[in-house]
ZAMARGU-4260 file (C-alpha; in steps of 0.2 Angstrom, whole numbers, plus 5000, padded with zeros to 4 digits):
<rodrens>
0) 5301/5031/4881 | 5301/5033/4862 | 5305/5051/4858 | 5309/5058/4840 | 5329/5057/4840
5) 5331/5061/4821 | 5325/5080/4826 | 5338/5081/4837 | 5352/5093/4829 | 5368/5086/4839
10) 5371/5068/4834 | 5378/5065/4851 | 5363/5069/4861 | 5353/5059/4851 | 5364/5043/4851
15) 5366/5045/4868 | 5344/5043/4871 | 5344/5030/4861 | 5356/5021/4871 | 5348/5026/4886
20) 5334/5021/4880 | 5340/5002/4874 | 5349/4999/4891 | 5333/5004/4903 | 5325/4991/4891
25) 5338/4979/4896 | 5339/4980/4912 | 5318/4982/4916 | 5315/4966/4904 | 5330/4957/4914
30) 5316/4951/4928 | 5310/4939/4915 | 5324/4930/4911 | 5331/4926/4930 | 5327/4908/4930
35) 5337/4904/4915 | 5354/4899/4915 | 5364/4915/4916 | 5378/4918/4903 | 5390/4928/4916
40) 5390/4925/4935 | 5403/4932/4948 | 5413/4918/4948 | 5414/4919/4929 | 5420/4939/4931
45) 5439/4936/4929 | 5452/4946/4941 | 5462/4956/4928 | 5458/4963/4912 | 5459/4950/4899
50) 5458/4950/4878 | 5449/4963/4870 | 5437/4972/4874 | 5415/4969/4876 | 5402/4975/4866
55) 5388/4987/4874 | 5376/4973/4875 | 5388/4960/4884 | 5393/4972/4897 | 5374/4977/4898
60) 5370/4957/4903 | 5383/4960/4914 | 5376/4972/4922 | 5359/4964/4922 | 5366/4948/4929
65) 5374/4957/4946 | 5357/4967/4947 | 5346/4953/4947 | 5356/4939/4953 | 5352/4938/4973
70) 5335/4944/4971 | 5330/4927/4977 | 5339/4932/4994 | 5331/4949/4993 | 5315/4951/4987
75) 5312/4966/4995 | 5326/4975/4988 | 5321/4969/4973 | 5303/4973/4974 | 5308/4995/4977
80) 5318/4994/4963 | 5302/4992/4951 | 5293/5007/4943 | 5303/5018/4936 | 5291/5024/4925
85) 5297/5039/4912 | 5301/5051/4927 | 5315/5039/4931 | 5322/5038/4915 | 5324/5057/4914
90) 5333/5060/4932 | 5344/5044/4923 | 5346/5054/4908 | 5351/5069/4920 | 5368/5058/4924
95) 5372/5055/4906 | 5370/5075/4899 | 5380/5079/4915 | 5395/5070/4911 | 5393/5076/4894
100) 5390/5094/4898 | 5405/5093/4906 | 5417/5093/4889 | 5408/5107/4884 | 5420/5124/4884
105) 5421/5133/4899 | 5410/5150/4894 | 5396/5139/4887 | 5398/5126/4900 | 5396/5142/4914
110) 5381/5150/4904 | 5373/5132/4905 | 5377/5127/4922 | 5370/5146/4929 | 5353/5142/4920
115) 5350/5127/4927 | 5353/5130/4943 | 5344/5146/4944 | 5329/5139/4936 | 5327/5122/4948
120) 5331/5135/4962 | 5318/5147/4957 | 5303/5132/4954 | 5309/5125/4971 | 5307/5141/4981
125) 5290/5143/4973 | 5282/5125/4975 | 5288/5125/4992 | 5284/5145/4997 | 5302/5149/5002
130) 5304/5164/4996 | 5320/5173/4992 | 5330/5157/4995 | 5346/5151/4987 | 5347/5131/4987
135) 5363/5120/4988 | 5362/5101/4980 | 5369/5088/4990 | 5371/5068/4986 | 5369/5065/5006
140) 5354/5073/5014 | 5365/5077/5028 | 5376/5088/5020 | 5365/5101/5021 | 5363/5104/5039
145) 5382/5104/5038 | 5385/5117/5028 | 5371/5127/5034 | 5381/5124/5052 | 5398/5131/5045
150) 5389/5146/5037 | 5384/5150/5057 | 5399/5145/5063 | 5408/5161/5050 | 5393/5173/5054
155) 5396/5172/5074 | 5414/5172/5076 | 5420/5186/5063 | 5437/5180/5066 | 5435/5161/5060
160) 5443/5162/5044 | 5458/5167/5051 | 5460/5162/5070 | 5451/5145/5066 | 5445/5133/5081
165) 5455/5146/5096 | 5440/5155/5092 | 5428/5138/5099 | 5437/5135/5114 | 5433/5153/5122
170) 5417/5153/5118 | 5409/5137/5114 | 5396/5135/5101 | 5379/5123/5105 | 5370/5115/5096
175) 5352/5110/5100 | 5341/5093/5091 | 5326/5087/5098 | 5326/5069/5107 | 5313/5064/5093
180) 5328/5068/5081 | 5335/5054/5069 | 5347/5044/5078 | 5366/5048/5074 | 5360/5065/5067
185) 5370/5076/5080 | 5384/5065/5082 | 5388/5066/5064 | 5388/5085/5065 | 5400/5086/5078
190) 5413/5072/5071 | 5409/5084/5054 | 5414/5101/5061 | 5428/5095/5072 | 5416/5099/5088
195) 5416/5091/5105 | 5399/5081/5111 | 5398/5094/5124 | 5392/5105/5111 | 5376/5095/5105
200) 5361/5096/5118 | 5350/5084/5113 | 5331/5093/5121 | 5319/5082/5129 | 5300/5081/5120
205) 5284/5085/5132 | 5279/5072/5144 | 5264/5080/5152 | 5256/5092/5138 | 5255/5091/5119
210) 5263/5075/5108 | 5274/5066/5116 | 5284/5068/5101 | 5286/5087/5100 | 5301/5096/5107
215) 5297/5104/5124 | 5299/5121/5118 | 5298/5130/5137 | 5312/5117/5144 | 5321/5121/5129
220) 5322/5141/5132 | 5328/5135/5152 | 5342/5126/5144 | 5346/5139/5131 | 5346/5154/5147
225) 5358/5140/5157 | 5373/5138/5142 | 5370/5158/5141 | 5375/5161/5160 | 5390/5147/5158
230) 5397/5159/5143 | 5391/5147/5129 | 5385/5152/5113 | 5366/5146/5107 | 5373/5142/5089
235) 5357/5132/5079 | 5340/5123/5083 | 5337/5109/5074 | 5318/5106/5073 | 5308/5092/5066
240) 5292/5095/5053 | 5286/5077/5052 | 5297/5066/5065 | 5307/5050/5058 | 5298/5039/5069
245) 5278/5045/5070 | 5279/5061/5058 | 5274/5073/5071 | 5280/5092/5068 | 5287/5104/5082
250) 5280/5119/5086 | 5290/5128/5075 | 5280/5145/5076 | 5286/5147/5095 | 5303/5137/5090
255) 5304/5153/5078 | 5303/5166/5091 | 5311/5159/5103 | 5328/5159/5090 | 5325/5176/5084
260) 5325/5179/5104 | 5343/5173/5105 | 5349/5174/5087 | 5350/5157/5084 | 5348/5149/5066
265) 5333/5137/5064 | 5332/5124/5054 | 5320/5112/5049 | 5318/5094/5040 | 5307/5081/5039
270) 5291/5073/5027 | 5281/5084/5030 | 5289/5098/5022 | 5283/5089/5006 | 5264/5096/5009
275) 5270/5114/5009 | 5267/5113/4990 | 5248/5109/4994 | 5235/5123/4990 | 5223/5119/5003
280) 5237/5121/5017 | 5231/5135/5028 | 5243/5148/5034 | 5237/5141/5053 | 5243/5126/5049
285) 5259/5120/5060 | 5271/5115/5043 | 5268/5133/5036 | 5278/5141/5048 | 5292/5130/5041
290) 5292/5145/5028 | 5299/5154/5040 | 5315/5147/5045 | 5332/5150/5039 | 5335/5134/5032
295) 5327/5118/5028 | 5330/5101/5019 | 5321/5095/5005 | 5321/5077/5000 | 5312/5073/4982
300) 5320/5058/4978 | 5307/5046/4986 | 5293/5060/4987 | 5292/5060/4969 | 5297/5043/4964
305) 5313/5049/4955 | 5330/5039/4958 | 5347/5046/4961 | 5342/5064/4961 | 5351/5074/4975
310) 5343/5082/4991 | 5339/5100/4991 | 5344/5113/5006 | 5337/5130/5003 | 5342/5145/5016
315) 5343/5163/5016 | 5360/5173/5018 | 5363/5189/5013 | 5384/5188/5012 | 5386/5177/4996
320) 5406/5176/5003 | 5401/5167/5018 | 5390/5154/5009 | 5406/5152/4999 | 5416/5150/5013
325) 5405/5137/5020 | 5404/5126/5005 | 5385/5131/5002 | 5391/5140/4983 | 5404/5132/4972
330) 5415/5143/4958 | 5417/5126/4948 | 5403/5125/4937 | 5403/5105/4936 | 5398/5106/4954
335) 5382/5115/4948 | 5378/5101/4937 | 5371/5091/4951 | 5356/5100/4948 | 5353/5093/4931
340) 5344/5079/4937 | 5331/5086/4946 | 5328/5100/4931 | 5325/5088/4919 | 5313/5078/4933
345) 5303/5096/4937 | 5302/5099/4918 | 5295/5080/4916 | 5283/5083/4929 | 5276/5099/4929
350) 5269/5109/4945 | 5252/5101/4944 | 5261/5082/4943 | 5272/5086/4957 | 5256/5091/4967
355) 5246/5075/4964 | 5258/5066/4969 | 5261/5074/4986 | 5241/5074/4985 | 5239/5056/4982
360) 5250/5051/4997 | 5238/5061/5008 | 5226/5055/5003 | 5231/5036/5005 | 5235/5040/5023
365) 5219/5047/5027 | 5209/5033/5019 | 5219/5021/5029 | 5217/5032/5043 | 5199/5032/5043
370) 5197/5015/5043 | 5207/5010/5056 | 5196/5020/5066 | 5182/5005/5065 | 5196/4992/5071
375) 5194/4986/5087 | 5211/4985/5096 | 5222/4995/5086 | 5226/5010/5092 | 5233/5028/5083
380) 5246/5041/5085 | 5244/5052/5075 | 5244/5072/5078 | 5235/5078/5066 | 5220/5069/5059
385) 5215/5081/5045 | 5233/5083/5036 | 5243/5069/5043 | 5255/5063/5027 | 5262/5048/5041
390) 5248/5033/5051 | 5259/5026/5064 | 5246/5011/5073 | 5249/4997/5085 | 5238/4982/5089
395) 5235/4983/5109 | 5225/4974/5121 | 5224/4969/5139 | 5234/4951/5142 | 5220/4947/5156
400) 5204/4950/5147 | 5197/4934/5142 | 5208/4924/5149 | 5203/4902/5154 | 5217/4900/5166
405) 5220/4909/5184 | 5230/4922/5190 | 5241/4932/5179 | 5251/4942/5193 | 5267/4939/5190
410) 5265/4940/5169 | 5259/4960/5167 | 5275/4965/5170 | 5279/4958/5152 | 5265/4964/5143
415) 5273/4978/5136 | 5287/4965/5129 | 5276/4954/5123 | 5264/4967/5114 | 5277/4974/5107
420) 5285/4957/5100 | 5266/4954/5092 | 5267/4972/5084 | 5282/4967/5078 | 5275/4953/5070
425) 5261/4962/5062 | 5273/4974/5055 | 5281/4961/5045 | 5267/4950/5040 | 5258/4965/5033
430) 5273/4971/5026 | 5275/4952/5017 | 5256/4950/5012 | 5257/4969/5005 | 5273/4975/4998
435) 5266/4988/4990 | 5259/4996/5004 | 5277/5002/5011 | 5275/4999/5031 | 5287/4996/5040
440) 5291/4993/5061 | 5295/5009/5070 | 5303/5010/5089 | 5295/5022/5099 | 5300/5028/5116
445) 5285/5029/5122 | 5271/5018/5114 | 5284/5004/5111 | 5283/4994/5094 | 5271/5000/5079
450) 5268/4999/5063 | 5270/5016/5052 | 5263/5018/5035 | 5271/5035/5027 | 5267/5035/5008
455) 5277/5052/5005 | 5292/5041/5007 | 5287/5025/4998 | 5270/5026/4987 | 5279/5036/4973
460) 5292/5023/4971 | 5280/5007/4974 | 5268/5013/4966 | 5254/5013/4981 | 5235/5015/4977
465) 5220/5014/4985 | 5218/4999/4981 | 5233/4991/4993 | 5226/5002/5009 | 5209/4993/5006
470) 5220/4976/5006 | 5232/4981/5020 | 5215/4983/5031 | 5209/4967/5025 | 5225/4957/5029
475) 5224/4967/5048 | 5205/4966/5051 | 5212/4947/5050 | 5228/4947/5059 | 5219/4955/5072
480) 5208/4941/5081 | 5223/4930/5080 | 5233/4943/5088 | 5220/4944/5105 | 5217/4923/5104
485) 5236/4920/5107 | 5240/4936/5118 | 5223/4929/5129 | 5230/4911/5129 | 5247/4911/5131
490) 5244/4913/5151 | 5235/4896/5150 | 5247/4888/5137 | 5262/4893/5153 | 5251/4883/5166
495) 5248/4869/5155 | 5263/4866/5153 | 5268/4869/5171 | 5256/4854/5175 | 5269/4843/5165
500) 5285/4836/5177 | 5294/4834/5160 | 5289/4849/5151 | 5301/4865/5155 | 5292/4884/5150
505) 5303/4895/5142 | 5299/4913/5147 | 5303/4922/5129 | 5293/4941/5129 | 5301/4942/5113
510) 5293/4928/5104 | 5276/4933/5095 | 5267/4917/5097 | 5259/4904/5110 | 5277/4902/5120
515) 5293/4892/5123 | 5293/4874/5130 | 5311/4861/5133 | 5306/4843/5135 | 5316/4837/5149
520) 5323/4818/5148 | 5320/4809/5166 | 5337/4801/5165 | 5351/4807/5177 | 5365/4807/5166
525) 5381/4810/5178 | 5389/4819/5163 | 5381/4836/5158 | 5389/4835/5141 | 5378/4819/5136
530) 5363/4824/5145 | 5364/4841/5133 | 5366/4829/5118 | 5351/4819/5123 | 5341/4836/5126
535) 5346/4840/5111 | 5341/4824/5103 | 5324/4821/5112 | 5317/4840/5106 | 5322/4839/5088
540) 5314/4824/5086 | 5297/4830/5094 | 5300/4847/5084 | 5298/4836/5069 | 5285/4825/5074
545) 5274/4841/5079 | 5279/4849/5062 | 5272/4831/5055 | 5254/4833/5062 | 5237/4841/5053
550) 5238/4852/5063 | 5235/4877/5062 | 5250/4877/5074 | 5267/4882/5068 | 5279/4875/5076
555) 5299/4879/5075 | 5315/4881/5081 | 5314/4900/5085 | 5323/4916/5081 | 5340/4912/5073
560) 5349/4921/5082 | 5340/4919/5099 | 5348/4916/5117 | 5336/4899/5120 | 5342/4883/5113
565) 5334/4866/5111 | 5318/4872/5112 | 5301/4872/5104 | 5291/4887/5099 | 5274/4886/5097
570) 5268/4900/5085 | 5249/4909/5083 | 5234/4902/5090 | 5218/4902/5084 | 5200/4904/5094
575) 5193/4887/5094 | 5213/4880/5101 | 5213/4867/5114 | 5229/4871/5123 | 5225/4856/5141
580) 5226/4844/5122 | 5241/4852/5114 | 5250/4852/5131 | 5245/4834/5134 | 5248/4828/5114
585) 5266/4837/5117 | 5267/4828/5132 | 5263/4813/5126 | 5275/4816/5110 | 5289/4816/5121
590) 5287/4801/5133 | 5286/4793/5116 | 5302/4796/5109 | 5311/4796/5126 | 5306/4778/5130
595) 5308/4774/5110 | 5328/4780/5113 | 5330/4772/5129 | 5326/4753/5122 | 5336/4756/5108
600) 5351/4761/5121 | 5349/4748/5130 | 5346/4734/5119 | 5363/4740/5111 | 5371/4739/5127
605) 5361/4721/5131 | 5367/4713/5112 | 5385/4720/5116 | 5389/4713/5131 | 5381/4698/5122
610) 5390/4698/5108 | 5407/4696/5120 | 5400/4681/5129 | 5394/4672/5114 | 5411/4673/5109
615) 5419/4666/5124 | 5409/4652/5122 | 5410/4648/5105 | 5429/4648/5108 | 5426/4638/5122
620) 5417/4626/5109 | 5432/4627/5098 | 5443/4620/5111 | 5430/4605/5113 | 5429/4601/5099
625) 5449/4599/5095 | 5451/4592/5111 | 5437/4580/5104 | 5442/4575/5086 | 5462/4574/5091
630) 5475/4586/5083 | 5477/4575/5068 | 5458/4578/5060 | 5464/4595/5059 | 5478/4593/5046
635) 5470/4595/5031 | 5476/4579/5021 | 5478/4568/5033 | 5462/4573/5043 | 5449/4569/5026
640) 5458/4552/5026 | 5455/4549/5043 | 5437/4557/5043 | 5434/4544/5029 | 5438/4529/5038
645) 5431/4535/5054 | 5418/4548/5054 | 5415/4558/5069 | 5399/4559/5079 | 5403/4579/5084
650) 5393/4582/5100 | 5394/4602/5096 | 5375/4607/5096 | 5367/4622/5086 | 5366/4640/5096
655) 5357/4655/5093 | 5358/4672/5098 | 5344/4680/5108 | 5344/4700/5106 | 5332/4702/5121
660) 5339/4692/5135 | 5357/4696/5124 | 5364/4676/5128 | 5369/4661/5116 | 5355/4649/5118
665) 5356/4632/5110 | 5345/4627/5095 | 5338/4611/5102 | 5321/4618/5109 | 5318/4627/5091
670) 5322/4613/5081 | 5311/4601/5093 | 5296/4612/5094 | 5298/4617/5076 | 5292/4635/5085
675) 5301/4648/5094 | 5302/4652/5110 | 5299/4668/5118 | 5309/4671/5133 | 5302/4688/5141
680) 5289/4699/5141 | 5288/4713/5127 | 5287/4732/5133 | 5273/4740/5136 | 5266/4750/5121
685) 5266/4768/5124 | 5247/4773/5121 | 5244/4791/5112 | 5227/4798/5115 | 5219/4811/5102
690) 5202/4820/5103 | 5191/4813/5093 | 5190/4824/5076 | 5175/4828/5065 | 5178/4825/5046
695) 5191/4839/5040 | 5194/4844/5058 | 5211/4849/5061 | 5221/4844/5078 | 5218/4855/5094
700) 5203/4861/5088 | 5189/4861/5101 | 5172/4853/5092 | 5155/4859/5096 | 5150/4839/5099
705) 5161/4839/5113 | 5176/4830/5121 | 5175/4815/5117 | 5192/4803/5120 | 5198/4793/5107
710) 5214/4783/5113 | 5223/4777/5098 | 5241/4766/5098 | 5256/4774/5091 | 5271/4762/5088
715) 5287/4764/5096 | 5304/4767/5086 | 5310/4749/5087 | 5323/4743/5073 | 5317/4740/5056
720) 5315/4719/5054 | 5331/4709/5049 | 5326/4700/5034 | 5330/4681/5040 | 5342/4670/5028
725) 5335/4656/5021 | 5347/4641/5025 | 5343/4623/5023 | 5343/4609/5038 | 5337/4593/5029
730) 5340/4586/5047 | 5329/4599/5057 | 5315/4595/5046 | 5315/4573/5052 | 5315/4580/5071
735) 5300/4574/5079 | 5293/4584/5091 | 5296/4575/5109 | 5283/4571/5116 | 5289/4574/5133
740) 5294/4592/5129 | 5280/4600/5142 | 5270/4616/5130 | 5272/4635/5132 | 5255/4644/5131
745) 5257/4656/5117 | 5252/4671/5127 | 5252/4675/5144 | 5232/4679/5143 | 5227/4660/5139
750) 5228/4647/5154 | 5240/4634/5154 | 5228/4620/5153 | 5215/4614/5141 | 5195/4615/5146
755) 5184/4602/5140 | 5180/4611/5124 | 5196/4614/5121 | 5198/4595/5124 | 5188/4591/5113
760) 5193/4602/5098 | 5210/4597/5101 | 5205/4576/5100 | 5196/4582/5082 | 5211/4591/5076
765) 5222/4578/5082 | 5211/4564/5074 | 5211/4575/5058 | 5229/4576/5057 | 5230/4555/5059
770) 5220/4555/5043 | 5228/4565/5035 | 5219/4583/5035 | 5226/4600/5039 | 5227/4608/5054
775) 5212/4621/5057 | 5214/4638/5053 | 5213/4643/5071 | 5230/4631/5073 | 5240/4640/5059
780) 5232/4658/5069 | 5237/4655/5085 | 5255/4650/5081 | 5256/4665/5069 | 5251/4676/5083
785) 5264/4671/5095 | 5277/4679/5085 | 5276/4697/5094 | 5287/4710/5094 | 5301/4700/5103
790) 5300/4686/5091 | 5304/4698/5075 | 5321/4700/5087 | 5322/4684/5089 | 5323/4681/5069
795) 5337/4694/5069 | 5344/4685/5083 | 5345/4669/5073 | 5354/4681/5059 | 5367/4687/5067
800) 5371/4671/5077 | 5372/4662/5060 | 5384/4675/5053 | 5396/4671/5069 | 5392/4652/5067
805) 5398/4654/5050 | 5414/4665/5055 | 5419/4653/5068 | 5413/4633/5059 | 5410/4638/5043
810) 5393/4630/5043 | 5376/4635/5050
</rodrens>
């Protein structure tokens, strides 16, 4: 915002744009420098006051560095702070004169203060055809109504001011707000104007003719009749022109007779008031009787994009006392600066820019709405289709149609729960793909979860053009196939899993994806605290395996903060999904793991119980062998003497420590048959069958070649291989092998005796061998092969019975 600052006479107001002006600079251009290691943080923010004092610019970092700093937490928050733009800067500017104004002597400060408020009060009234009006500025856009209350409160009972709240129990005032109301709205009035609850009647909307959002204007005049006969007094209506939730306006025209009927006050708020300032609004248009009523709220801030300006409430009264009395009018002129803000803002803007701007969120809700109208499965609620400033939609569809699986009774009771959980999805993802768009998730009584797109409230601050409509429909005519894929096979993804013993379904209407499945462990664990840690074990390993395959599906751990634990949530599904292969690949997934844990378990429990028996027995050994070589071989002097003279034939033999059968075997076999043995038969392999995939095809995708089976093998979790120590036995290596020692086939497949070619084969290997020549290829294969699974253990074995060999002996 350059501007000329050296024509400006007083040297103040010029210094103080320039600043201005140099700090929005600051601040805006701050976004670039985020990444960067930040000078000040919170923790460097010391408690007290310390040293001298900062220079504008190091407070000004400050500054930047709180603004910016959790913007990685909340992007959103972050995102509506953008655009400014020069409008901004002058309600900002607003703030600055006004605590500069404020020094100013009292008789020009009044003559200044009167201006201003008269002139934003005059431009108001005409831009928003309320004529004759007087407006009160207020920082919380409830504060209006409550004033406006108190001014009806002093007009009804004449003796208020003086007999106070004695007056109020004789004759009770009541106050009446529709059902479509914001929430809280009433009960902050009476908590405000010291009122019981008793006094707020809260009117039901229409439930069999008109908008289900509109107040039902024929029960409301019963219920005024019935608090007239109990000797109540019908204080003020409260009616709505533009709903919070789907922006649809009372029937304010009948509202207004029905009040003049019974000398109530009427007041009105909502979004649409904003299109009053429209020239091609009709006087048979619903809003313009909003002209008509004795009071309404005004909010400009987010309708015109300007920050930090204050709400506007204009009424008409005729006893400027009363409106004193009631707060509405202020004798202190720095109360009457609120409205410098908005003055400079209207000025800034001019009446035609204040129009486009209302104009231009029209017309971003009727482009949107006219092409949601070629969307199958989204459905409307909109009141009027012409002028409607708010597009509240949902995505809906029967959960039956299209469905592979059989019956669904039993599951329409949920589809309200579970339409409104993908709604609710929707909402957020559009909201994420296009931030500028501004929509947001609503709660409505009756249509459950939508999806409302209200640009009066959010395209001036966002900055929202036609441009991001045409993308938010592009991002929805996509969502909208996944949407009816997963809401059409999540009945078959339940009896899938249904099919599977050790597959539990997770009934979750809240969840907006495929469904909920808990992978139950066969084992009967007595103690329910285990069996809950091995639940917990068994899904978070198949939660990561899943998250580990190529495949669309999402897979996670579910709401943080939802009731279901341990569990596995299946996200969107696409058309083409196989949910009988996901089911069965999930199935599958889990056995796996489960029969991976329980080998480990018991293998530990096997080499444990081991472990203790090896031990007996090699201290067992230990006594032997003193009671062998005599007490004095053990003293060190006199036993190297006497080992010397006499050496020892130990008759100790070499052991070793099998993990499978978890017992101390002795070494001779090994050394004799330079091979080991295998005692046992390995587990069976789980198997894991797949579908077989076209090139680039991802997993659970159904091909157009068909279902062809592809069985594939998966390996088990077993422990990672002991690296064996090398050690050297010169005397293994002159061990013949004994002839007598009858052979072991190498694998349970092959017969235990030789054929005649075999015969014959062996006799030329065995001649071979005599004249010196290397065994065959097939010789060195067959013994490499016999080392399975079990033999890898069995080399650990060997390590860790050297290790207690070492511990006990001090040799190998």
């Amino acid at each position: 915002m350059e501007q000329p600052y050296r024509m400006i006479v007083d040297p103040m107001l010029a210094e103080m744009g320039k600043n201005l002006n140099e700090a929005m600079k600051i601040l805006e251009d701050g976004q670039r420098e985020v990444e960067e290691k930040r000078k000040y943080s919170r923790k460097d923010i010391p408690g007290p006051l310390q040293g001298g004092g900062q220079d504008v610019a190091s407070i000004l970092q400050l500054v930047q560095n709180l603004m910016h700093g959790d913007e990685e937490e909340d992007n959103l928050c972050h995102r509506r702070m953008q655009n400014v733009g020069e409008q901004g800067h002058m309600a900002l500017l607003g703030h600055s004169l006004a605590a500069y104004i404020s020094v100013l002597d009292r008789e020009r400060l009044r003559k200044l203060t009167t201006r201003i408020l008269s002139d934003t009060t005059l431009w108001l009234c005409r831009l928003f055809r309320y004529e004759n009006g007087s407006a009160y500025y207020h920082e919380d856009d409830r504060e209006g109504l409550i004033k406006v209350c108190r001014l009806v409160i002093h007009s009804r009972y004449e003796d208020y001011i003086t007999e106070g709240f004695t007056l109020l129990s004789c004759k009770q005032p009541v106050i009446y707000q529709s059902a479509a109301s914001r929430p809280g709205l009433g009960q902050h009035l009476c908590s405000q104007l010291g009122l019981p609850l008793s006094s707020l009647c809260t009117v039901p909307c229409n439930t069999m003719f008109g908008s289900q959002h509109q107040m039902d204007v024929a029960l409301l005049d019963r219920l005024i009749k019935d608090d007239i006969d109990s000797g109540k007094l019908p204080l003020l209506l409260i009616a709505n022109a533009g709903t919070p939730g789907a922006g649809h306006t009372d029937k304010l025209s009948r509202l207004k007779e029905l009040c003049d009927q019974h000398s109530m006050w009427l007041h009105v708020e909502g979004v649409n008031l904003a299109t009053l300032a429209l020239g091609y609004v009709t006087s048979t248009s619903s809003v313009m009787a909003a002209t008509k009523c004795d009071s309404m709220t005004l909010t400009l801030g987010p309708w015109l994009g300007l920050p930090a300006v204050p709400a506007v409430t204009l009424y008409r009264h005729e006893d400027p006392a009363l409106s004193l009395a009631a707060g509405l009018t202020s004798s202190q002129p720095v109360e009457k600066l609120r409205a410098l803000p908005l003055w400079l803002s209207l000025q800034y803007l001019g009446h035609d820019g204040i129009v486009e701007r209302i104009k231009h969120a029209s017309q971003l809700s009727q482009r949107l709405l006219d092409q949601l109208k070629k969307l199958t499965s989204i459905k409307t609620s909109v009141e009027d289709e012409l002028n409607s400033p708010v597009v509240v939609f949902r995505f809906s569809q029967e959960t039956s149609e299209g469905s592979s699986g059989g019956s669904v009774q039993g599951y329409n009771g949920g589809e309200r729960e579970v339409q409104d959980a993908l709604n609710r999805w929707l909402g957020e993802r559009l909201a994420q793909l296009v931030p500028a768009s501004g929509v947001d998730v609503v709660e409505l009584e009756d249509e459950g979860t939508c999806v409302r797109f209200s640009p009066l409230m959010t395209a001036a601050v966002l900055g929202t053009q036609e441009g991001d409509v045409d993308a938010l429909v592009k991002q929805l005519g996509e969502m909208v196939p996944l949407l009816s894929c997963t809401l059409r096979l999540r009945q078959d993804f339940r009896e899938e899993v249904y099919r599977h013993t050790a597959l539990t379904y997770i009934e979750d209407l809240s969840w907006p994806g495929l469904g909920v499945f808990r992978y139950e462990p066969s084992s009967e664990e007595p103690d329910d605290s285990k069996k809950q840690l091995e639940v917990e074990k068994i899904n978070s390993d198949l939660l990561k395996k899943l998250q580990d395959l190529d495949a669309d599906l999402r897979f996670s751990t579910g709401p943080e903060f939802g009731s279901e634990k341990n569990c596995v949530y299946v996200g969107m599904a696409t058309e083409d999904l196989d949910v009988a292969e996901l089911v069965d690949t999930i199935a599958v997934l889990g056995r796996e793991i489960e029969e991976s844990g329980k080998l480990l378990e018991n293998m530990t429990e096997v080499v444990r119980k081991g472990i203790l028996e090896a031990e007996l027995q090699l201290q067992k050994a230990n006594e032997e062998k003193l009671m062998e070589e005599g007490v004095l071989r053990q003293i060190p002097l006199v036993g190297s003497v006497l080992n010397w003279f006499s050496p020892v034939q130990s008759s100790v033999k070499g052991r070793t420590f099998n993990l499978a059968a978890g017992s101390l075997d002795s070494t001779e076999p090994t050394y004799s048959m330079k091979a080991q043995t295998v005692r046992g038969t390995p587990p069976a392999t789980p198997t894991f069958t797949v579908t077989k995939r076209l090139p680039g095809q991802k997993l659970f995708h159904r091909s157009a070649a068909g279902s062809d089976k592809l069985s594939e093998t998966s390996s088990v979790g077993y422990p990672e291989e002991v690296e064996r120590e090398v050690v050297d036995c010169p005397a293994a290596e002159k061990v013949a092998p004994d002839p007598t020692q009858e052979s072991v086939p190498e694998s349970p497949l092959e017969p235990a005796g030789p054929n005649a070619a075999q015969a014959e084969k062996m006799a030329q290997e065995k001649d071979g061998r005599k004249r010196g020549k290397p065994a065959s290829s097939g010789e060195s294969g067959d013994r490499a092969g016999g080392l399975s699974q079990i033999g890898q253990l069995m080399d650990a074995s060997q390590w860790i019975s050297r290790c207690l060999f070492r511990d006990k002996w001090g040799v190998c």
